[in-house]
CHARMM internal coordinates of N, CA and C (Angstrom, degrees):
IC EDIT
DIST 1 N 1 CA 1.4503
DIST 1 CA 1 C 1.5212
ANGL 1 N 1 CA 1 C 109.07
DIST 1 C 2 N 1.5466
ANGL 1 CA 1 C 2 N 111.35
DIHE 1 N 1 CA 1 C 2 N 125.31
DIST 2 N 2 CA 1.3086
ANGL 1 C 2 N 2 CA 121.53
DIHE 1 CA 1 C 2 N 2 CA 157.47
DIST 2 CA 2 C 1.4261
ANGL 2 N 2 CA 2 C 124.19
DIHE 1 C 2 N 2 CA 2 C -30.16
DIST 2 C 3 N 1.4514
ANGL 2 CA 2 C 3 N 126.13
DIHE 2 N 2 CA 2 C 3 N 135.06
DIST 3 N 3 CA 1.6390
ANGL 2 C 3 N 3 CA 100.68
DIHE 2 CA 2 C 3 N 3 CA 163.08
DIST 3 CA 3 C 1.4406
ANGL 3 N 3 CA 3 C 101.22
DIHE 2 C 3 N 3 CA 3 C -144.84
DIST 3 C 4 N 1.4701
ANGL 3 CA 3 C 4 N 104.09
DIHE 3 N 3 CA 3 C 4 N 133.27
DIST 4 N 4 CA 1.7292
ANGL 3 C 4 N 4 CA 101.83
DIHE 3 CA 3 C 4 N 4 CA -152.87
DIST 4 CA 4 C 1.5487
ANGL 4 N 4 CA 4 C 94.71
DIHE 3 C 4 N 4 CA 4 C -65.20
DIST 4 C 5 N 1.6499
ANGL 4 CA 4 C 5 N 106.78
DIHE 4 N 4 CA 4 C 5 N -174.25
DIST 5 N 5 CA 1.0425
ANGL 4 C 5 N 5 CA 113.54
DIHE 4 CA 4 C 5 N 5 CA 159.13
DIST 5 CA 5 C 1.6569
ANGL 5 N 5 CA 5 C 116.43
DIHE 4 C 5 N 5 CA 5 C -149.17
DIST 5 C 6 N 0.6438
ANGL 5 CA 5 C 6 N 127.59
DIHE 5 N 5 CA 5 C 6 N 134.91
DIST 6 N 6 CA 2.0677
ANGL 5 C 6 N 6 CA 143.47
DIHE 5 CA 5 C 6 N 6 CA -149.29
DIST 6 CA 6 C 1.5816
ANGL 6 N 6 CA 6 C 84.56
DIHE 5 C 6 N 6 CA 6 C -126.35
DIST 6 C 7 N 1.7993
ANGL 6 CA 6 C 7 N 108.25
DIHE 6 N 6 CA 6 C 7 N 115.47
DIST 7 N 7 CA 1.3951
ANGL 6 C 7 N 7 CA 111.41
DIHE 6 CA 6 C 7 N 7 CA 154.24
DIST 7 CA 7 C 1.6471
ANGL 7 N 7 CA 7 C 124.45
DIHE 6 C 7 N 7 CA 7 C 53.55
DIST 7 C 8 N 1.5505
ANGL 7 CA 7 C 8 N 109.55
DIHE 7 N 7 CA 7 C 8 N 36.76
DIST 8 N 8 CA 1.1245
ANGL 7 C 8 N 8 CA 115.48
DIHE 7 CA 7 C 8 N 8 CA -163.95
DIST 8 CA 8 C 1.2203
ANGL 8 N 8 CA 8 C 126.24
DIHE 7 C 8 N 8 CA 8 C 64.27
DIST 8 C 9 N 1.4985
ANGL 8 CA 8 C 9 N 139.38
DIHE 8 N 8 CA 8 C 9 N -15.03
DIST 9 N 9 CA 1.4147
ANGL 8 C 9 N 9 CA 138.46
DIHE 8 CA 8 C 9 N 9 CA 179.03
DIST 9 CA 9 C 1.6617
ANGL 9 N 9 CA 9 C 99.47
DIHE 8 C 9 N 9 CA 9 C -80.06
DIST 9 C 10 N 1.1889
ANGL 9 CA 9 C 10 N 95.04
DIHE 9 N 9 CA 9 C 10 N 172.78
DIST 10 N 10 CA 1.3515
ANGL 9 C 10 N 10 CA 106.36
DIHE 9 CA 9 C 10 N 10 CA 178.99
DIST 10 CA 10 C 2.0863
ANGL 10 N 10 CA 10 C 104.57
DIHE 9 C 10 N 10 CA 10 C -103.87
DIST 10 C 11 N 1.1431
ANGL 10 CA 10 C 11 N 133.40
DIHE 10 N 10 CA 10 C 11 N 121.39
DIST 11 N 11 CA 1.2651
ANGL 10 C 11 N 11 CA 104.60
DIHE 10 CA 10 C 11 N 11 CA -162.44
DIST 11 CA 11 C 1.7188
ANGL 11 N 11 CA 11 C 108.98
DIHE 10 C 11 N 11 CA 11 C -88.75
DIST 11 C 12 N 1.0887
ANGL 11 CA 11 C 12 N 99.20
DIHE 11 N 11 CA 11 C 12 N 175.57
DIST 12 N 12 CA 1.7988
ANGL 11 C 12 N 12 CA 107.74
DIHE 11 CA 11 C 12 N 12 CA -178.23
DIST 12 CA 12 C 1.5579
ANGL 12 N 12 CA 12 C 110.55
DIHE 11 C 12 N 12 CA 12 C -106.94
DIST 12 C 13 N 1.4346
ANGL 12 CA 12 C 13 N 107.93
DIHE 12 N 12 CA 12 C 13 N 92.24
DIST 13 N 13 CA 1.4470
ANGL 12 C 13 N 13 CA 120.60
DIHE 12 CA 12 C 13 N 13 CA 169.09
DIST 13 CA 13 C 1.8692
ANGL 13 N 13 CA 13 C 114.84
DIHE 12 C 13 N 13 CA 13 C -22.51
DIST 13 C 14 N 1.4430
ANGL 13 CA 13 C 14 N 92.83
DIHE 13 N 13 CA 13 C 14 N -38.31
DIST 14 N 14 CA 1.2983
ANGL 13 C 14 N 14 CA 78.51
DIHE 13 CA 13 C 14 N 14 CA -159.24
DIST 14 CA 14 C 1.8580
ANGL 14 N 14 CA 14 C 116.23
DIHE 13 C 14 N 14 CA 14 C -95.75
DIST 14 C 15 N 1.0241
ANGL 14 CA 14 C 15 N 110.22
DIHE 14 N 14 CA 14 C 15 N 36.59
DIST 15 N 15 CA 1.4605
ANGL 14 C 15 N 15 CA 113.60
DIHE 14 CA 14 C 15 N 15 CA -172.17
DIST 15 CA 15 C 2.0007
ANGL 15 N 15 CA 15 C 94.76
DIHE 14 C 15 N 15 CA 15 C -141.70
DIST 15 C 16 N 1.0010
ANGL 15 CA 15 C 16 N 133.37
DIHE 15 N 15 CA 15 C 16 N -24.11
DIST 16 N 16 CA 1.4146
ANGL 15 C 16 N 16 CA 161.32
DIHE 15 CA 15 C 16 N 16 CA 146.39
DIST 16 CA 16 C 1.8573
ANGL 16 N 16 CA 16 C 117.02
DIHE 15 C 16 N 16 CA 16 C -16.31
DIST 16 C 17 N 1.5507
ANGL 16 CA 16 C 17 N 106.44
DIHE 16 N 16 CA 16 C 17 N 87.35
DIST 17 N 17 CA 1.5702
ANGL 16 C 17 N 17 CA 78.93
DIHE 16 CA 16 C 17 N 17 CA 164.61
DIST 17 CA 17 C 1.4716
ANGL 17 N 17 CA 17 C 120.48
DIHE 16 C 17 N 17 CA 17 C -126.77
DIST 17 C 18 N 1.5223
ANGL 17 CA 17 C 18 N 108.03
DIHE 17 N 17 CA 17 C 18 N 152.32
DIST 18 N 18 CA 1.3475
ANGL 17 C 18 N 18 CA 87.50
DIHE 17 CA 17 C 18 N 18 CA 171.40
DIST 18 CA 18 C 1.7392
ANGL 18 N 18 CA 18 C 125.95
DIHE 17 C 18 N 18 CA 18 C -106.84
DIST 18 C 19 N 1.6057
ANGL 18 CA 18 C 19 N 98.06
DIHE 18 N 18 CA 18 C 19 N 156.50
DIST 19 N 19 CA 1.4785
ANGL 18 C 19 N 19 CA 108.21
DIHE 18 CA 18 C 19 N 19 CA -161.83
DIST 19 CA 19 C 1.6935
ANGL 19 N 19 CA 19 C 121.65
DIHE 18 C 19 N 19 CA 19 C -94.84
DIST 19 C 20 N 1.0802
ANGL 19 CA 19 C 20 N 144.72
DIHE 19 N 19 CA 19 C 20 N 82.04
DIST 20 N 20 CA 1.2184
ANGL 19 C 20 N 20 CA 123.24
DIHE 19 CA 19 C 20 N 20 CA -162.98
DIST 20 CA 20 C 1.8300
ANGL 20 N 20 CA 20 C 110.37
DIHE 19 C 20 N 20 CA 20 C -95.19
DIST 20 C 21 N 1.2565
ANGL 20 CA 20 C 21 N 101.91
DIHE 20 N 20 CA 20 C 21 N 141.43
DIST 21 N 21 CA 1.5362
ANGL 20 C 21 N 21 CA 135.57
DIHE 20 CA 20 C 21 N 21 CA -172.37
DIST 21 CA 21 C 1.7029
ANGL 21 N 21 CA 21 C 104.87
DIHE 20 C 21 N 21 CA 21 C -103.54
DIST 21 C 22 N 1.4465
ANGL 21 CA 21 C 22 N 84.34
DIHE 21 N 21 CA 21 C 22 N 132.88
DIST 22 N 22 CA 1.5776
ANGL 21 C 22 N 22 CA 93.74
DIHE 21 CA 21 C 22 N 22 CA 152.66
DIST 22 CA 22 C 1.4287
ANGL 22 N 22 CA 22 C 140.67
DIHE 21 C 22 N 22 CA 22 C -141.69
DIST 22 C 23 N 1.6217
ANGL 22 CA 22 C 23 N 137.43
DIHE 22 N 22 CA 22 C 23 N 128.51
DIST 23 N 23 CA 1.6949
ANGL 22 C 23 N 23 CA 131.65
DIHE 22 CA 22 C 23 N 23 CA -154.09
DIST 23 CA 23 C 1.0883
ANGL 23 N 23 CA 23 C 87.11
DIHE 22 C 23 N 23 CA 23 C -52.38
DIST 23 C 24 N 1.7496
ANGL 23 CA 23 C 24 N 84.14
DIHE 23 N 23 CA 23 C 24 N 139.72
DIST 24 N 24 CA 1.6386
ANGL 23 C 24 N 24 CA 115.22
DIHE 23 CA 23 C 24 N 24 CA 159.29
DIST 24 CA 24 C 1.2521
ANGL 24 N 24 CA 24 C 88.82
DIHE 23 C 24 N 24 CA 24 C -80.25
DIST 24 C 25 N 1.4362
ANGL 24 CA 24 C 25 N 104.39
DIHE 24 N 24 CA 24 C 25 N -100.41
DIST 25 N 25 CA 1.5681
ANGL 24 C 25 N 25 CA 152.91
DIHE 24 CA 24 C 25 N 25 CA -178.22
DIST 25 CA 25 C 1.5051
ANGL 25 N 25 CA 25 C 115.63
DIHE 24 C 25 N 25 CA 25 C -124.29
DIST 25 C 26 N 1.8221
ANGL 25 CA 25 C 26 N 82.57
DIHE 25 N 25 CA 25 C 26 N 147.23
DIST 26 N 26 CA 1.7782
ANGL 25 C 26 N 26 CA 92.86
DIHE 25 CA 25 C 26 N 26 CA 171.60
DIST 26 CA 26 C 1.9178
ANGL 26 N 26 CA 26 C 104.42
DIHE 25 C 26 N 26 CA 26 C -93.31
DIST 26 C 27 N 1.0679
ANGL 26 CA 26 C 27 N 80.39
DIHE 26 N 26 CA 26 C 27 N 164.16
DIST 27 N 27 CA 1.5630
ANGL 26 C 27 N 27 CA 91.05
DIHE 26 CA 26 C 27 N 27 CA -162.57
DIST 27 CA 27 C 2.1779
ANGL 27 N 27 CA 27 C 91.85
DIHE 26 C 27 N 27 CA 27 C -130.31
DIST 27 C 28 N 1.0090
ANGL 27 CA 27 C 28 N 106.87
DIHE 27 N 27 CA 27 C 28 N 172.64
DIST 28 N 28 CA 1.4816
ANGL 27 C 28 N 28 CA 120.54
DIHE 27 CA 27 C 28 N 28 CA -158.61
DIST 28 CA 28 C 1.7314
ANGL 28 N 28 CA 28 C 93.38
DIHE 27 C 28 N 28 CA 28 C -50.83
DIST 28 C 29 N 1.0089
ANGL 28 CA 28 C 29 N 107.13
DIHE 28 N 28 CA 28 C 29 N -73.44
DIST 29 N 29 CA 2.1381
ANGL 28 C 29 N 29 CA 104.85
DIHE 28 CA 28 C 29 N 29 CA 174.53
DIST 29 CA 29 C 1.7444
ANGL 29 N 29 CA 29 C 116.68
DIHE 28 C 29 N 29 CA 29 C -120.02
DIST 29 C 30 N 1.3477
ANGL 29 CA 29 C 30 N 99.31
DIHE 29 N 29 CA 29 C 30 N 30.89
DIST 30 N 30 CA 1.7920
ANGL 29 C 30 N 30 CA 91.48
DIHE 29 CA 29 C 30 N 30 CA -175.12
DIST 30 CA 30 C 1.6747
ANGL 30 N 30 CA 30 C 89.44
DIHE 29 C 30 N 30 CA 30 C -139.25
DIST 30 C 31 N 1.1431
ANGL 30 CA 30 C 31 N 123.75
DIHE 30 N 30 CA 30 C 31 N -178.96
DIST 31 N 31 CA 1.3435
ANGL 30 C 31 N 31 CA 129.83
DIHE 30 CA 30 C 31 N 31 CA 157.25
DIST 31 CA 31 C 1.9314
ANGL 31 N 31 CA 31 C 106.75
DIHE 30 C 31 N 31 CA 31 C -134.80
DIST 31 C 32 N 1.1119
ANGL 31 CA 31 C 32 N 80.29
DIHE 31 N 31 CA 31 C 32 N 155.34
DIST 32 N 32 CA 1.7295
ANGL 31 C 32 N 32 CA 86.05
DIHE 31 CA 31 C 32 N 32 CA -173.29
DIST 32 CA 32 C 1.3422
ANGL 32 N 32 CA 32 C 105.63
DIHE 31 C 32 N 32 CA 32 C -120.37
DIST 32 C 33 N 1.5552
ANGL 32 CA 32 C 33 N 113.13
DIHE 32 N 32 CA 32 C 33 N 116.35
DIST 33 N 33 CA 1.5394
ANGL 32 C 33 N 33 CA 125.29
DIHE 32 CA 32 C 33 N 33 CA 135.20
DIST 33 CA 33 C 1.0591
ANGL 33 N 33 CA 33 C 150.24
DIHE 32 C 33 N 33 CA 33 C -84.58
DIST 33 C 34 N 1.3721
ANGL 33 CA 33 C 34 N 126.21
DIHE 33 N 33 CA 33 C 34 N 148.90
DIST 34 N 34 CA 1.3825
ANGL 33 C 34 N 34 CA 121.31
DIHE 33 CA 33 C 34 N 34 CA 170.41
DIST 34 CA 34 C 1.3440
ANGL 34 N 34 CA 34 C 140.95
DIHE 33 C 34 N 34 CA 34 C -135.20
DIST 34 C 35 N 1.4265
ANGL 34 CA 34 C 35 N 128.65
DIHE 34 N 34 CA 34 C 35 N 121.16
DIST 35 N 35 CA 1.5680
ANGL 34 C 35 N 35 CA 134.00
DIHE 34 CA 34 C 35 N 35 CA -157.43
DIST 35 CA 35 C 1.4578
ANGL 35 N 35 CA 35 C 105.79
DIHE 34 C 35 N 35 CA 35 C -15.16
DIST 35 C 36 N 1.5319
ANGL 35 CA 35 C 36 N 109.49
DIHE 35 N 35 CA 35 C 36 N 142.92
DIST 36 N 36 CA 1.3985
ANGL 35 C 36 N 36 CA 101.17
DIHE 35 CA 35 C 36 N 36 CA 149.63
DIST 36 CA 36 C 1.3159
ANGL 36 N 36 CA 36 C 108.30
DIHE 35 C 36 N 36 CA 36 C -106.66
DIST 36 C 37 N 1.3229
ANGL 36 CA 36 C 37 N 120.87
DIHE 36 N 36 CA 36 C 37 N 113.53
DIST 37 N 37 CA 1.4658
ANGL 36 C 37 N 37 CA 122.97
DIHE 36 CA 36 C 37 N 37 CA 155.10
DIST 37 CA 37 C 1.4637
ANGL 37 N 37 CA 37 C 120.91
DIHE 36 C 37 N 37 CA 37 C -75.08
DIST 37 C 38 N 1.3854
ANGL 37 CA 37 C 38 N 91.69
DIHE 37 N 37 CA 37 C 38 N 143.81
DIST 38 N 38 CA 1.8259
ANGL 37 C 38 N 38 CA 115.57
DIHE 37 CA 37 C 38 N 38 CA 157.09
DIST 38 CA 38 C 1.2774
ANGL 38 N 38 CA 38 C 123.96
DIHE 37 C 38 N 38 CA 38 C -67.22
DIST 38 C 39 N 1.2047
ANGL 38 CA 38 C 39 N 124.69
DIHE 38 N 38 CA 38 C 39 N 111.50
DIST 39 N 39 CA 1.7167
ANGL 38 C 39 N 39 CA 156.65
DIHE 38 CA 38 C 39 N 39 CA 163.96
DIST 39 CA 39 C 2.1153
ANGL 39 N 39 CA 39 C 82.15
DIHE 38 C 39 N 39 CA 39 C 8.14
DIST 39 C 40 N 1.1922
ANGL 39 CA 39 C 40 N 115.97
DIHE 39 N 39 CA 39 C 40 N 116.46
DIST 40 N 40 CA 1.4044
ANGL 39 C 40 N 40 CA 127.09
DIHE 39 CA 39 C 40 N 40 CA 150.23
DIST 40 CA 40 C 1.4478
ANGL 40 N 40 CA 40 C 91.44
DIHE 39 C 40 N 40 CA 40 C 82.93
DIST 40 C 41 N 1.4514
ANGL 40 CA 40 C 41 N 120.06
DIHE 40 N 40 CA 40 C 41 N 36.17
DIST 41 N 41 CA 1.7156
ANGL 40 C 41 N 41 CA 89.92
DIHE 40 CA 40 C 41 N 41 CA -173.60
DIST 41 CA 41 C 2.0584
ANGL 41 N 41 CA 41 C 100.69
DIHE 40 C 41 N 41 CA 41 C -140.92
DIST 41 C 42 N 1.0436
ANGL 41 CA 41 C 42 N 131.41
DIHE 41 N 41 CA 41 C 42 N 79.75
DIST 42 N 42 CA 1.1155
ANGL 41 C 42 N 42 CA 130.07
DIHE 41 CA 41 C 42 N 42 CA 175.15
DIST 42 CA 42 C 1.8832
ANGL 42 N 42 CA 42 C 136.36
DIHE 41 C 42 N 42 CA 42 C 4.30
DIST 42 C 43 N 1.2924
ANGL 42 CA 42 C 43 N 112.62
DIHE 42 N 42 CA 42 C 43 N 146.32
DIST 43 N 43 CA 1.7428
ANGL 42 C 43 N 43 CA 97.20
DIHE 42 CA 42 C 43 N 43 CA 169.94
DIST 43 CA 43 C 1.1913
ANGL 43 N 43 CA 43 C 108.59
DIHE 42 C 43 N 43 CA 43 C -55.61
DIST 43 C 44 N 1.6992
ANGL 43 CA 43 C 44 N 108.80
DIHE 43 N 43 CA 43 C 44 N 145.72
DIST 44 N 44 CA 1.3577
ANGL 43 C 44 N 44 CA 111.84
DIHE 43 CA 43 C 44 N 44 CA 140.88
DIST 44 CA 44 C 1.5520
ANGL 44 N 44 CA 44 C 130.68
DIHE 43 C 44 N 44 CA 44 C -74.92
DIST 44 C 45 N 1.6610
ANGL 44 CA 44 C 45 N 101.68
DIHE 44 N 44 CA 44 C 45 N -48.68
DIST 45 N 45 CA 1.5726
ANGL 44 C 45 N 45 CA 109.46
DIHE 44 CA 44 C 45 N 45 CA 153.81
DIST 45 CA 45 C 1.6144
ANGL 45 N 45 CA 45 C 116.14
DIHE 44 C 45 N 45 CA 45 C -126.44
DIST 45 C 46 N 1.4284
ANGL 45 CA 45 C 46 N 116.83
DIHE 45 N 45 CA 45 C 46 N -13.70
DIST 46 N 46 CA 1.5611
ANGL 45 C 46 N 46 CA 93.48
DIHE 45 CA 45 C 46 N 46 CA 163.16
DIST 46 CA 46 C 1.7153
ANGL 46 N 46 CA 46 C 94.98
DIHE 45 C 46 N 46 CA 46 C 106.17
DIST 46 C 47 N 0.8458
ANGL 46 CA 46 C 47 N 91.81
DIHE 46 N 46 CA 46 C 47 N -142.47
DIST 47 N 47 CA 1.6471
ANGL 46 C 47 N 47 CA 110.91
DIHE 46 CA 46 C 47 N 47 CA -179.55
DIST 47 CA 47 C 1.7082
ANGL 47 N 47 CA 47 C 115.79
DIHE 46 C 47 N 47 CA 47 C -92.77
DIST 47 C 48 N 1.2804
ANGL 47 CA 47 C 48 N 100.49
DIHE 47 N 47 CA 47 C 48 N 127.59
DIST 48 N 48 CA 1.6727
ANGL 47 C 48 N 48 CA 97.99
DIHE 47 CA 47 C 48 N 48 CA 179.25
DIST 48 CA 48 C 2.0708
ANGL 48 N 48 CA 48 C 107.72
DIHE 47 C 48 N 48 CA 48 C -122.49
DIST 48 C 49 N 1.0307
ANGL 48 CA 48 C 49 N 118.31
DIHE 48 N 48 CA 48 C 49 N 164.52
DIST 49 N 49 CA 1.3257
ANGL 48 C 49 N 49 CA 117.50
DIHE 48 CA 48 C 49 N 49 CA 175.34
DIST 49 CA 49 C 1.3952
ANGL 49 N 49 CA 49 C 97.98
DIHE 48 C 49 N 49 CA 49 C -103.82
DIST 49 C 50 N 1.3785
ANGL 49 CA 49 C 50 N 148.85
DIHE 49 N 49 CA 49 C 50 N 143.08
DIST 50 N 50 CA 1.5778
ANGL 49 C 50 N 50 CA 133.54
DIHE 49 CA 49 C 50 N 50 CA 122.33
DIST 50 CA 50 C 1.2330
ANGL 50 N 50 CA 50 C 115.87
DIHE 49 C 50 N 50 CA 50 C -86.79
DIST 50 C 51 N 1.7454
ANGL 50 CA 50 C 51 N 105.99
DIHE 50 N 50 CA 50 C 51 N 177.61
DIST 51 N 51 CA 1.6598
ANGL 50 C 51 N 51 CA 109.91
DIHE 50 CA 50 C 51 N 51 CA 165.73
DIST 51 CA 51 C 1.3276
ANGL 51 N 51 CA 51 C 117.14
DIHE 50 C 51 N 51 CA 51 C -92.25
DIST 51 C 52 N 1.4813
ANGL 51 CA 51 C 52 N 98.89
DIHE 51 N 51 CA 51 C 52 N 136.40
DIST 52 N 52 CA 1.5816
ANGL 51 C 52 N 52 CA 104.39
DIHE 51 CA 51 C 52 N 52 CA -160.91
DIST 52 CA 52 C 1.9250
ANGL 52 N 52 CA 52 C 108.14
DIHE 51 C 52 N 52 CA 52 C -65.43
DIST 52 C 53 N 1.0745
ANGL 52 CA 52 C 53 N 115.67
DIHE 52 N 52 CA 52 C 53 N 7.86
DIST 53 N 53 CA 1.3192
ANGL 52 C 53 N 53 CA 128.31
DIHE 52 CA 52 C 53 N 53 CA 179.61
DIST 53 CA 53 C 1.4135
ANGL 53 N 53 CA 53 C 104.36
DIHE 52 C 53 N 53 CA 53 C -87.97
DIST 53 C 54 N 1.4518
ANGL 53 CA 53 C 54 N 113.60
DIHE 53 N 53 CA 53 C 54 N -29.96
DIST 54 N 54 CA 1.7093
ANGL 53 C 54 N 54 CA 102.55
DIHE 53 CA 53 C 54 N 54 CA 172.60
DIST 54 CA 54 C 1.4613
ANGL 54 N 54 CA 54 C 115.08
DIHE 53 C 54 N 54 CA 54 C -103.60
DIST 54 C 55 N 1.2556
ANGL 54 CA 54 C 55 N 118.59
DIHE 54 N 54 CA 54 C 55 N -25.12
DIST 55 N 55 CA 1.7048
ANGL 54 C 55 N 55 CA 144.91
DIHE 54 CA 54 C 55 N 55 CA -169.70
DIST 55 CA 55 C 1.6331
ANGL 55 N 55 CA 55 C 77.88
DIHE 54 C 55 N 55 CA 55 C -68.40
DIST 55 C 56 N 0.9292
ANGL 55 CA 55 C 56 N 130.86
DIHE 55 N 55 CA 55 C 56 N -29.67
DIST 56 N 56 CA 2.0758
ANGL 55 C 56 N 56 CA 111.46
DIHE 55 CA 55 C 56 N 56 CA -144.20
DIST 56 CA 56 C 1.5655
ANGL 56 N 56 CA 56 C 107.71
DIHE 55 C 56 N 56 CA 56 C -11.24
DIST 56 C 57 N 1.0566
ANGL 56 CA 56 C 57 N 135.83
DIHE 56 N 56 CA 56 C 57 N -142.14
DIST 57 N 57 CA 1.4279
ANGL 56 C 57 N 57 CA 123.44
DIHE 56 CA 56 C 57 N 57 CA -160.68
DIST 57 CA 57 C 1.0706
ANGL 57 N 57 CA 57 C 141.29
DIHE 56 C 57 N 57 CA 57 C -83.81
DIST 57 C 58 N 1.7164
ANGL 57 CA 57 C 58 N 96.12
DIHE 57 N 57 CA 57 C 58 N 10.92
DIST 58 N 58 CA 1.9279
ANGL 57 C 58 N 58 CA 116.42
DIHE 57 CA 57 C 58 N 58 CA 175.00
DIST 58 CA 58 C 1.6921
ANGL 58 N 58 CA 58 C 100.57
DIHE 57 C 58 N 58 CA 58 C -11.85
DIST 58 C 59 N 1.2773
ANGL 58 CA 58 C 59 N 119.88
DIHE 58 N 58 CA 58 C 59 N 159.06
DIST 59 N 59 CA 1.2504
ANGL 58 C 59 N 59 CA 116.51
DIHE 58 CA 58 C 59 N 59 CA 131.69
DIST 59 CA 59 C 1.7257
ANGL 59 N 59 CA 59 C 106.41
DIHE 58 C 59 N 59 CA 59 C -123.31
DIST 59 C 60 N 0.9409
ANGL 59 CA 59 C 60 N 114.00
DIHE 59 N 59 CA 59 C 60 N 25.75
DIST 60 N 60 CA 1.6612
ANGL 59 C 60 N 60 CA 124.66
DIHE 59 CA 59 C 60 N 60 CA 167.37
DIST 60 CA 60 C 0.8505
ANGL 60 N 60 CA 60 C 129.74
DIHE 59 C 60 N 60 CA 60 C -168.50
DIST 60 C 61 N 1.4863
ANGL 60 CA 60 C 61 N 123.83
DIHE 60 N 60 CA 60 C 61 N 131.06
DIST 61 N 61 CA 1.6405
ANGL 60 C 61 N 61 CA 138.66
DIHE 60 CA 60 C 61 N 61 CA 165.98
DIST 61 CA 61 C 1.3550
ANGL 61 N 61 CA 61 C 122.96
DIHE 60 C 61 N 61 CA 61 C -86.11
DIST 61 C 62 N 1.6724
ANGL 61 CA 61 C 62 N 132.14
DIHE 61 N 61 CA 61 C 62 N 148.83
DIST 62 N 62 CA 1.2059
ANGL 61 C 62 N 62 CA 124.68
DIHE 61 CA 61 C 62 N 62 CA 130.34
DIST 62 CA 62 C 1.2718
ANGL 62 N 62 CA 62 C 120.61
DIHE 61 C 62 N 62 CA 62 C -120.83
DIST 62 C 63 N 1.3581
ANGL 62 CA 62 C 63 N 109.85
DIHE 62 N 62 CA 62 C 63 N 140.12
DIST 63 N 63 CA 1.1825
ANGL 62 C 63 N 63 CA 123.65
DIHE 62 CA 62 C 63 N 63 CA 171.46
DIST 63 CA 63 C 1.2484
ANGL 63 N 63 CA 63 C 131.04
DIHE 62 C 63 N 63 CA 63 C -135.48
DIST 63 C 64 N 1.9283
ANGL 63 CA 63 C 64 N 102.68
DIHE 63 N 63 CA 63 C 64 N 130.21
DIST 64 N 64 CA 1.1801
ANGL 63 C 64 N 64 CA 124.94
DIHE 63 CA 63 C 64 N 64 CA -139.46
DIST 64 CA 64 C 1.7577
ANGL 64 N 64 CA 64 C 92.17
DIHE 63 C 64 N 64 CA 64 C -100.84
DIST 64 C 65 N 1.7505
ANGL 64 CA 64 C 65 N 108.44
DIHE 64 N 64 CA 64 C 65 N 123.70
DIST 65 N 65 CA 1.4680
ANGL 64 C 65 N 65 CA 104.77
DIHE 64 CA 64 C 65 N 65 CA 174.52
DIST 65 CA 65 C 1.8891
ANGL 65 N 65 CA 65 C 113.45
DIHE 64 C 65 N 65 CA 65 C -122.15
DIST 65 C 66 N 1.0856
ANGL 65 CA 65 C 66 N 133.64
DIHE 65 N 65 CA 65 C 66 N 154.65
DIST 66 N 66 CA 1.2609
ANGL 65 C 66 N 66 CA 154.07
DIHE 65 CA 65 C 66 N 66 CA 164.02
DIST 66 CA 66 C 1.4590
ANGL 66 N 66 CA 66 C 135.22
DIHE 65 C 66 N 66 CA 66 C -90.45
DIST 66 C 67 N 1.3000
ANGL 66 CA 66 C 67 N 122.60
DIHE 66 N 66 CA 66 C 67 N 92.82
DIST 67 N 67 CA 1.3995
ANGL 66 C 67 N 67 CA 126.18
DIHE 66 CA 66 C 67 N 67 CA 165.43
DIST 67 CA 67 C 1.6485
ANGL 67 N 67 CA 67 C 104.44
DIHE 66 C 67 N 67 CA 67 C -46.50
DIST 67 C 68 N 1.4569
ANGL 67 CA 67 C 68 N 116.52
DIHE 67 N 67 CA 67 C 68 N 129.51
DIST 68 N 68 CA 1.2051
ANGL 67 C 68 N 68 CA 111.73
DIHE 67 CA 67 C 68 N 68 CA 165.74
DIST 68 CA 68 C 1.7343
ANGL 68 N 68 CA 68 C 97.44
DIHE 67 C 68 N 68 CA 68 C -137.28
DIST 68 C 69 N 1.2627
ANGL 68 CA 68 C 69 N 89.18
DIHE 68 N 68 CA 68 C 69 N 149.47
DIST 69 N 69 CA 1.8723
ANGL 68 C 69 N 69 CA 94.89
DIHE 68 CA 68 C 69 N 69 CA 172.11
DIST 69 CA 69 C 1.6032
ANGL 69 N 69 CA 69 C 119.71
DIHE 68 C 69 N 69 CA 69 C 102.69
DIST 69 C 70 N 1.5240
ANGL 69 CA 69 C 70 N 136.91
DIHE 69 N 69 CA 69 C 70 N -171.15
DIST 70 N 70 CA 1.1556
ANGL 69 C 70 N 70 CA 128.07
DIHE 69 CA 69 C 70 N 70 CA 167.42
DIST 70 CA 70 C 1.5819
ANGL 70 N 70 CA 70 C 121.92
DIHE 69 C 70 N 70 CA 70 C -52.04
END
COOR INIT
IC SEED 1 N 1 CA 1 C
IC BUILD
C-alpha cells in the first residue's frame, strides 16, 4: 500500500478525510465545485473554485484533508 506523502511528512491516515466534489459550473477561468454531502450531515468546506487549467473537464474531485495539531 501506497502512503502519500504531503510536504515531506509522511501523513497520518488516521486524522485524514477525504472530500468528494461535484461541477457546478465553469465560471470565466475557474470552475466551481461543491461537496457532496451525506443525507443529514453538514459542509466540511462547501464550495470550492479551481483553475480551469487543472479542473479541465473533471466532473469530480476528491479532496484529501488532515487534522494536524491539538
Amino acid at each position: 500500500m501506497d502512503v502519500p506523502v504531503v510536504t515531506g511528512r509522511v501523513m497520518d491516515m488516521t486524522n485524514t478525510t477525504p472530500i468528494q466534489f461535484r461541477k457546478l459550473r465553469d465560471t470565466k477561468n475557474t470552475v466551481r465545485f461543491e461537496e457532496e454531502m451525506p443525507a443529514g450531515k453538514p459542509p466540511i468546506i462547501g464550495t470550492i473554485y479551481v483553475q480551469k487549467w487543472f479542473a479541465g473537464d473533471a466532473d469530480k474531485l476528491t479532496i484529501t484533508i488532515q487534522k494536524e495539531g491539538n
